[in-house]
C-alpha positions in Angstrom: -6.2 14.5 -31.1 -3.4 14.5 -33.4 -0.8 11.9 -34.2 2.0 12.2 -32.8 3.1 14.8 -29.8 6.6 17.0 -30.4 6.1 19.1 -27.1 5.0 19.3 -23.4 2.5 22.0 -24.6 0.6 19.5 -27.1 0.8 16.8 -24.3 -0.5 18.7 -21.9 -3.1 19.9 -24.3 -4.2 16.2 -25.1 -4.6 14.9 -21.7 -7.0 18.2 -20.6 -9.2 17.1 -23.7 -9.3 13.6 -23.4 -10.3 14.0 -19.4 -13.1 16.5 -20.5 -14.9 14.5 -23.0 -14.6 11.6 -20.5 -16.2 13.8 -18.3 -19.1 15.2 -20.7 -19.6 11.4 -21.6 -19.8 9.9 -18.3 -22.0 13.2 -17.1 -24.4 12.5 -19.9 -25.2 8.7 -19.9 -25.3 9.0 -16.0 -29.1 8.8 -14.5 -28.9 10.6 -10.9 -32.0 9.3 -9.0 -33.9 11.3 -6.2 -32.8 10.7 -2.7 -35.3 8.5 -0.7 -36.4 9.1 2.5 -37.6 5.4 3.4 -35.5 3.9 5.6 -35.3 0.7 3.0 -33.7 2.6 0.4 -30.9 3.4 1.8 -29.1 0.2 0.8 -27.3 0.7 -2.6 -29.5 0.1 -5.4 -27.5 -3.0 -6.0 -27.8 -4.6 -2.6 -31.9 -3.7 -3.5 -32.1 -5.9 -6.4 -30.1 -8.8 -4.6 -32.8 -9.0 -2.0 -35.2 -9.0 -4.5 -33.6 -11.8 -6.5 -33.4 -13.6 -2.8 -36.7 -13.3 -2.1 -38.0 -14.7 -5.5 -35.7 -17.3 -5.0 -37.3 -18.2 -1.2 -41.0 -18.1 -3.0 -39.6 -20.5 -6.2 -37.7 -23.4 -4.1 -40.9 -24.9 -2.2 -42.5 -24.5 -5.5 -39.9 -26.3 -7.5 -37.5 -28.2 -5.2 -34.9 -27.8 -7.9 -31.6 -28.4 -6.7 -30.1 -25.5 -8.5 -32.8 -23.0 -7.6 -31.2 -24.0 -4.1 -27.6 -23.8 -4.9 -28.4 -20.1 -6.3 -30.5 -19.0 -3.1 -27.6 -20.4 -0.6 -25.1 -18.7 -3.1 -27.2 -15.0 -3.1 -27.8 -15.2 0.8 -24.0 -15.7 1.6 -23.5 -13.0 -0.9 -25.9 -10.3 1.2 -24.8 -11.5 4.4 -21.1 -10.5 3.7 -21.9 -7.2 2.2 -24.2 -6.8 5.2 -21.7 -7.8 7.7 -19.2 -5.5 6.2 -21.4 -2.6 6.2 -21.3 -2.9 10.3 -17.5 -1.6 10.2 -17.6 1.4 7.9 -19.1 3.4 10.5 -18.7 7.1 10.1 -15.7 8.6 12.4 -16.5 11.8 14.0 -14.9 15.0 13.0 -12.1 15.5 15.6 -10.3 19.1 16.2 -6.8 19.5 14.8 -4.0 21.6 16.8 -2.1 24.4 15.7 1.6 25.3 16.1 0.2 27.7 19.0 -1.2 24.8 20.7 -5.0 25.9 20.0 -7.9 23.3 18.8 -9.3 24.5 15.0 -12.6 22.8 14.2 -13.3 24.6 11.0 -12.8 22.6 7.9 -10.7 25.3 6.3 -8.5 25.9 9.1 -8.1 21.9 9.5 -7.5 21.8 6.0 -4.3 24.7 6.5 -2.7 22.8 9.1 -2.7 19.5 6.9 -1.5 21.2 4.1 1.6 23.3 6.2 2.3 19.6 7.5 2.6 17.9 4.2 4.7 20.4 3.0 7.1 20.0 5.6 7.2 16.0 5.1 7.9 16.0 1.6 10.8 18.5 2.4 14.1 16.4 1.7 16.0 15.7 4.9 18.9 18.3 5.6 22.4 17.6 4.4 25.2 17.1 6.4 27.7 19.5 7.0 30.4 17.2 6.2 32.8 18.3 3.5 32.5 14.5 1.8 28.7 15.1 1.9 28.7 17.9 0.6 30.1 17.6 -2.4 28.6 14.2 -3.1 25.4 15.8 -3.2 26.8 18.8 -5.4 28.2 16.2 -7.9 24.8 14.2 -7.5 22.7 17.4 -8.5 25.0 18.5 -11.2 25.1 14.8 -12.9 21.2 15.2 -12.8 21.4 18.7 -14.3 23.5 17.8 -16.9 21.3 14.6 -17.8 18.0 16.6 -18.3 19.4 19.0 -19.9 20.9 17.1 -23.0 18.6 16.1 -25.6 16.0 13.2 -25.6 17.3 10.0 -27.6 14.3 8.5 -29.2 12.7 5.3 -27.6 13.0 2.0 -29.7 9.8 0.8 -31.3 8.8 -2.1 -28.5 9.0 0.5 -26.0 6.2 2.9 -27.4 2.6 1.2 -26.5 -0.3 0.0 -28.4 -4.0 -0.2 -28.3 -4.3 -3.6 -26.9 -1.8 -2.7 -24.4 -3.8 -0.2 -23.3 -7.3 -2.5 -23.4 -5.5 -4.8 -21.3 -4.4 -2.2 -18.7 -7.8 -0.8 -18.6 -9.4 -4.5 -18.0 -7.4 -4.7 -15.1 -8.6 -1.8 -13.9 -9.9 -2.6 -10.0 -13.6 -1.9 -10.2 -14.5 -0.5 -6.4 -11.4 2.7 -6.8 -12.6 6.3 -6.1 -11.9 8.8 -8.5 -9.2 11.3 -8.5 -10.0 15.1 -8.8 -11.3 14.3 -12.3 -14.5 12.3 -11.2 -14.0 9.6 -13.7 -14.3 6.4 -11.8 -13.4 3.3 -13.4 -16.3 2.1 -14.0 -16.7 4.6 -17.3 -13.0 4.1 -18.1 -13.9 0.2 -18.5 -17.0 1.3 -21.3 -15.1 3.6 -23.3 -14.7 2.7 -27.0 -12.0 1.3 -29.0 -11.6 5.1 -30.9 -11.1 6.5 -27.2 -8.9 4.2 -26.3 -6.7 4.6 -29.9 -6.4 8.4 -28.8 -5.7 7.3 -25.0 -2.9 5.6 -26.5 -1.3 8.3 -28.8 -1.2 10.1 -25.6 0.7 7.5 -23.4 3.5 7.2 -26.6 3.3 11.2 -26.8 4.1 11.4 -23.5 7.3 8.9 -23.7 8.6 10.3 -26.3 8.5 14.0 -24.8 9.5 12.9 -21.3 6.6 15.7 -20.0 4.2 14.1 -17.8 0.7 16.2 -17.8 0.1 18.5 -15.2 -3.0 18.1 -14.8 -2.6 14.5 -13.9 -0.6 15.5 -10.7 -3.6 17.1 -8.9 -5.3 14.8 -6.5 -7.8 15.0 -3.6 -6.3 14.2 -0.3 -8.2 12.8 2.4 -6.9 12.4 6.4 -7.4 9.1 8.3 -6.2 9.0 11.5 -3.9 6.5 12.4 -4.6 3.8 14.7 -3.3 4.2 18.3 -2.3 7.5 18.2 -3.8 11.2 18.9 -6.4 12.1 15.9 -6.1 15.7 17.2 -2.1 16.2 16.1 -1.7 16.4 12.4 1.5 13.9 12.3 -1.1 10.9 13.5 -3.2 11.6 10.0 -2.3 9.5 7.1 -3.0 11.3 4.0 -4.0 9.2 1.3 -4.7 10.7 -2.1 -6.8 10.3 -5.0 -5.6 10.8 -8.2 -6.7 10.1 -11.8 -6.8 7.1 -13.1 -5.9 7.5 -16.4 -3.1 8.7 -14.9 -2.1 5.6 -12.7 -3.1 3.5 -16.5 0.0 5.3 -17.6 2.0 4.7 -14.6 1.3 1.2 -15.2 2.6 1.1 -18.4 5.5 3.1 -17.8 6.4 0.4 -14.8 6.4 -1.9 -17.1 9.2 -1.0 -19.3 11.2 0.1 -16.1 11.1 -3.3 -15.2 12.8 -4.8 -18.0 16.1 -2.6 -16.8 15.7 -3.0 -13.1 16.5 -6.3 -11.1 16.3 -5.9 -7.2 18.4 -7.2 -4.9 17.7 -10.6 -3.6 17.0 -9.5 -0.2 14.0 -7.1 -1.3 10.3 -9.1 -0.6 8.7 -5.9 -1.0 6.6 -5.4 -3.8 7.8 -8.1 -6.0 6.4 -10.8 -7.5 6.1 -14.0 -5.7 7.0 -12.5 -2.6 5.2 -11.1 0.2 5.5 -10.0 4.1 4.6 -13.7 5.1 7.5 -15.4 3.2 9.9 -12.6 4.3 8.7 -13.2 8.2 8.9 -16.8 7.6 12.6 -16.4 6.6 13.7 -13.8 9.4 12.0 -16.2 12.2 13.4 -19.5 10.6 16.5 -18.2 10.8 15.9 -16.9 14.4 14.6 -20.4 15.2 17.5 -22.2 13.7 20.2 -20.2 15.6 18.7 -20.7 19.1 18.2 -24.7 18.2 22.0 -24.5 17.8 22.4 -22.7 20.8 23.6 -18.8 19.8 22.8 -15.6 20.3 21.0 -13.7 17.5 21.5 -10.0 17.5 19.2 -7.6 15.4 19.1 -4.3 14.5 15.5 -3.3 12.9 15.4 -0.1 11.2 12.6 1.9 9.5 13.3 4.9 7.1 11.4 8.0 8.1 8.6 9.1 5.2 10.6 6.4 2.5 8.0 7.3 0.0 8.4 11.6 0.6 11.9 11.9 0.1 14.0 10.0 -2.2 14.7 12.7 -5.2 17.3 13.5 -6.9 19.2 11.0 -5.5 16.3 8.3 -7.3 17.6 10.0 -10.5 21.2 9.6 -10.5 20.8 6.5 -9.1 18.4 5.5 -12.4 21.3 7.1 -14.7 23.8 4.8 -13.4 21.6 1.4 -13.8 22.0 2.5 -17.4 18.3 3.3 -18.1 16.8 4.4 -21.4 17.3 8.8 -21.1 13.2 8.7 -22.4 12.3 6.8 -19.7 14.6 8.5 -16.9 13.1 12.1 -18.3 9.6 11.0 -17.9 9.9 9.6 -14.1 11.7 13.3 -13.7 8.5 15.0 -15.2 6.9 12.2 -13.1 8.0 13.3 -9.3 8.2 17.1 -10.2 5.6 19.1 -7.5 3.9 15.8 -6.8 3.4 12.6 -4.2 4.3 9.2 -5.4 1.6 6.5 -6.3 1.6 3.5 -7.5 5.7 3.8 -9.0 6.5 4.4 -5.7 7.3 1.1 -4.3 9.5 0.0 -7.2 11.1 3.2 -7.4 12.3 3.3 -3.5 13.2 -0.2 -4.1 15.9 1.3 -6.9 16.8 4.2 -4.4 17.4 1.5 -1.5 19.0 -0.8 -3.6 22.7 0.0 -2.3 22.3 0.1 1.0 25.4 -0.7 3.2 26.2 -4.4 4.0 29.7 -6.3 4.8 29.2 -9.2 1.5 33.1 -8.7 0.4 34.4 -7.6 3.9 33.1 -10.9 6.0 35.6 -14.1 7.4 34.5 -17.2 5.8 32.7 -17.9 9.4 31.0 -14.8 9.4 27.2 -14.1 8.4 25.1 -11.3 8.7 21.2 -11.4 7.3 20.3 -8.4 5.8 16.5 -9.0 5.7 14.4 -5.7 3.3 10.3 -5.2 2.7 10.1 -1.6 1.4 11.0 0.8 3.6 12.0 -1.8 6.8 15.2 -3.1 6.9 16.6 -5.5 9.4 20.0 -7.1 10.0 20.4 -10.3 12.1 23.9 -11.7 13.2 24.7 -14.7 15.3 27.2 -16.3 17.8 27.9 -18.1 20.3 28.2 -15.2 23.0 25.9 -12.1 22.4 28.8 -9.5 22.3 30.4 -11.3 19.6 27.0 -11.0 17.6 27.1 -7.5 18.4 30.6 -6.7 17.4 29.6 -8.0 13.8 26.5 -6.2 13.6 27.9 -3.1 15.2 30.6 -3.1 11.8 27.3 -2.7 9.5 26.0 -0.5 11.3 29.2 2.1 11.2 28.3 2.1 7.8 24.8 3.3 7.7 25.4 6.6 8.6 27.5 7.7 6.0 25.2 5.7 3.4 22.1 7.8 5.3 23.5 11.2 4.9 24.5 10.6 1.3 21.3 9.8 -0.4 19.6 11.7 2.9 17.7 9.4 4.4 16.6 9.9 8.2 15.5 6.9 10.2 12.9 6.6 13.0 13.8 6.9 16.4 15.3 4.2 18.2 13.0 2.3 20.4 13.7 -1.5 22.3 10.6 -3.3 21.5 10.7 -5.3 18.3 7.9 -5.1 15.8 8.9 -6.2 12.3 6.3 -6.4 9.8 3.6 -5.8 12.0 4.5 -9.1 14.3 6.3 -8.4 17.7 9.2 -10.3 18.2 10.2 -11.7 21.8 13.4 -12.9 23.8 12.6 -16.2 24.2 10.3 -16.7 20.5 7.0 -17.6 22.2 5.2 -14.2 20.3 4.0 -13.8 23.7 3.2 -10.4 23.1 1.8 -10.5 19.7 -0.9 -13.5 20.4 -2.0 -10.6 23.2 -2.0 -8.4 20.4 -4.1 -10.7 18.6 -6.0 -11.6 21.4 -6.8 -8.1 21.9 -7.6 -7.1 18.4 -10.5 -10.2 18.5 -12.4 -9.1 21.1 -12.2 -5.6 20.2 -13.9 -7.0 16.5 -15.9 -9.0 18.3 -17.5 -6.4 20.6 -18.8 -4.6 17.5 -20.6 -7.6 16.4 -24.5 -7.5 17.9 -24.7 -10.1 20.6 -27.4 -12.9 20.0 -28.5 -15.0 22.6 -29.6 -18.8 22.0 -32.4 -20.4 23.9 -32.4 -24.4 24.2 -36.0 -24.8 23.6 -36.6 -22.7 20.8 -34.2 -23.6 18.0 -32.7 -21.0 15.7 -32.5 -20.7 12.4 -28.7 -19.2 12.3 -26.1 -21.6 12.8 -23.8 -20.8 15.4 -20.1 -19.6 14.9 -17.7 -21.4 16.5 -13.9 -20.0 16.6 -10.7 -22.4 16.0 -7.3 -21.1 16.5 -5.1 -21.4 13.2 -1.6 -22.3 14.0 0.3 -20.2 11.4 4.1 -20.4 11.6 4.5 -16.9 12.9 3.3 -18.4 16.4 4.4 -20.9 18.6 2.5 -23.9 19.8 2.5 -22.8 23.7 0.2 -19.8 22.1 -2.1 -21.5 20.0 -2.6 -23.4 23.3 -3.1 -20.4 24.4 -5.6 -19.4 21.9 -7.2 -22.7 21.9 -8.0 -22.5 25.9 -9.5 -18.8 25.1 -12.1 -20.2 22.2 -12.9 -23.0 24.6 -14.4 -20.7 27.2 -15.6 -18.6 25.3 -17.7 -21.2 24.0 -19.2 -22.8 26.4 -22.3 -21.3 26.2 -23.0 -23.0 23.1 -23.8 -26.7 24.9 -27.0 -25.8 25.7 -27.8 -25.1 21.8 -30.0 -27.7 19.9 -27.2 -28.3 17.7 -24.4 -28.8 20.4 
């Protein structure tokens, strides 16, 4: 590879070479074995050789009685019985029908594959405009800022922004280990063993592609695979997920790119999502306190929930503009455009939606003094909590934010999901009276349902058992009440009675 990289050509050039001798590399100091027929070997040959070390292990403690050849066996047994127990829910699904737009059932793999593929296409489609006149022209003057921005010539990057080769060895060390590969077939695995002269030209490549602003094309290809979603009909194509699998040299890249985002992007103070330090639990802990407070003081709390529809699909050109006006470097803003040109988003997605949501509508310079609305945000959900002493006042000052989401939606063309009464924020169903009533059933019902797949094993009094038996405790996080984890704790109690007649009752 050369030096340096002056168009999208010799970018796109570069990354097709450096993925083909990965290839030819990782083909050639690869050993496929034979497929076994035995009924033993179809373990991985890495779950093999842990048995093997467990067995030698069982035949050298009675010998020795060493007290680490015991803390080794105990550690190499609890080791294979995870992996074992895991193994028990990655059961195959079965291959279910998909319908057509005629309403009939296609069970061939290329016909499934059609429908998938006309579906996707129709959710990465923006959301229509509006045919407001305001609209309109907001999005004209969007579209011809954007124009005008890519079409100007590239600044160059300042030096700390281009990367180096120990950048690069650290974001490869990083690497997750158990990641299948993209379309390319290199797994991770032989991205981790490359040498330091492969990773030199891996970064020449990253710095050509920064200074360009051309990401390669051959990065955006990806296999996508359909996993029904939970609860819903497998047999429509809007209950599959898709989830695709793309190269990760690319995603190394994306990485690195993130990173100098970052230093120009500071999300709002209400955003959990995807930041560091913060996560779904903290932001629940927050929206509940809140809830908890309010009722202790006696007032009404009145909240609007609200979930963008496909937030990841559907966010350019607006995500452009929007990265012009925080004043980020022109390199960096051409290479995220390169970046979401005929593709899905990946791993910049959640910091790049968290750009695009960043100015959503809220009353901070129009409230009283004695006003306060909670504007609560993780990713795509968005909730807003206000709170009186009478439930129509509470509404009146929610009802004034909300006036102001429509226009914000049909600027940046956003639709939201259909309105429904039940609250589920975060995955935890909120109640009237803040029991959780119906999210411990939830719970409730998800346990048994896990606990039906586990193999039943009786216990005999006079014979003991070797296995020790499992006994269930409820954990009183602060996302339920204490009348549930009475609740819970009166379940786990009958559920174990059986257990007194054990030998070690």
């Amino acid at each position: 590879m050369g030096k340096s990289f002056s168009s999208p050509e010799e970018v796109d050039s570069a990354a097709s070479r450096l993925n083909h001798e990965i290839q030819v590399a990782y083909s050639s100091a690869t050993t496929h074995l034979p497929a076994a027929t035995c009924r033993r070997w179809d373990l991985p040959l890495r779950l093999q050789r842990a048995l093997q070390h467990k067995r030698n292990l069982q035949r050298l403690w009675p010998r020795t009685r060493c007290p680490r050849v015991k803390r080794d066996l105990n550690r190499v047994a609890l080791e294979l019985r995870q992996e074992l127990c895991r193994s028990l829910t990655k059961a195959p699904a079965p291959v279910c029908p998909l319908f057509d737009k005629t309403g009939m059932r296609r069970y061939a793999a290329k016909d499934r594959a059609e429908i998938l593929a006309e579906h996707l296409e129709k959710q990465f489609t923006l959301h229509p405009a509006s045919d407001s006149h305001s609209i309109v022209r907001h999005h004209e003057e969007v579209e011809h800022r954007v124009r005008k921005f890519l079409s100007a010539p590239i600044p160059s990057l300042p030096g700390d922004y281009y990367v180096s080769p120990t950048e690069t060895a650290r974001a490869i060390f990083r690497l997750p280990k158990r990641k299948a590969p993209g379309l390319d077939g290199i797994p991770t695995i032989a991205i981790k063993q490359l040498p330091r002269r492969a990773m030199v030209a891996m970064t020449r490549l990253f710095n050509g592609i920064l200074r360009t602003g051309h990401f390669p094309a051959c990065w955006k290809t990806g296999r996508v695979i359909a996993i029904p979603k939970a609860g819903k009909d497998p047999q429509l194509a809007s209950s599959q997920r898709p989830i695709t699998l793309l190269s990760h040299i690319a995603k190394l890249f994306e990485r690195v790119l993130l990173r100098r985002l970052l230093r120009h992007l500071t999300p709002r103070q209400e955003q959990f999502g995807f930041r560091s330090g913060h996560s779904t639990t903290l932001q629940l802990a927050r929206v509940l306190h809140h809830m908890a407070v309010e009722h202790n003081r006696g007032r009404r709390t009145v909240g609007v929930f609200l979930d963008i529809e496909k937030a990841f699909d559907r966010v350019a050109p607006g995500l452009l503009y929007k990265l012009i006006e925080n004043r980020i470097p022109p390199a960096l803003v051409r290479t995220v455009a390169s970046f979401l040109k005929d593709r899905d988003f990946t791993c910049l997605s959640p910091c790049l939606y968290a750009v695009y949501t960043d100015d959503i509508s809220t009353l901070t310079d129009q409230l009283q003094h004695w006003e306060d609305v909670v504007l609560a945000l993780y990713a795509d959900d968005s909730a807003y909590l206000a709170s009186s002493r009478r439930a129509d006042l509470a509404a009146a000052k929610l009802q004034r934010v909300l006036d102001l989401l429509p226009d914000w939606l049909d600027r940046w063309r956003v639709a939201e999901v259909e309105w429904q009464t039940r609250v589920r924020y975060l995955g935890v169903q909120i109640d009237r009276s803040m029991r959780m009533a119906a999210q411990v059933e939830h719970v409730i019902h998800q346990s048994r349902a896990r606990g039906a797949c586990l193999p039943s094993a009786s216990i005999a009094p006079a014979a003991p058992s070797q296995s020790r038996l499992i006994r269930l405790h409820p954990f009183p996080a602060h996302v339920r009440s204490s009348s549930m984890v009475r609740t819970l704790f009166k379940l786990t109690k009958r559920g174990s009675k059986p257990s007194r007649t054990s030998p070690y009752g």
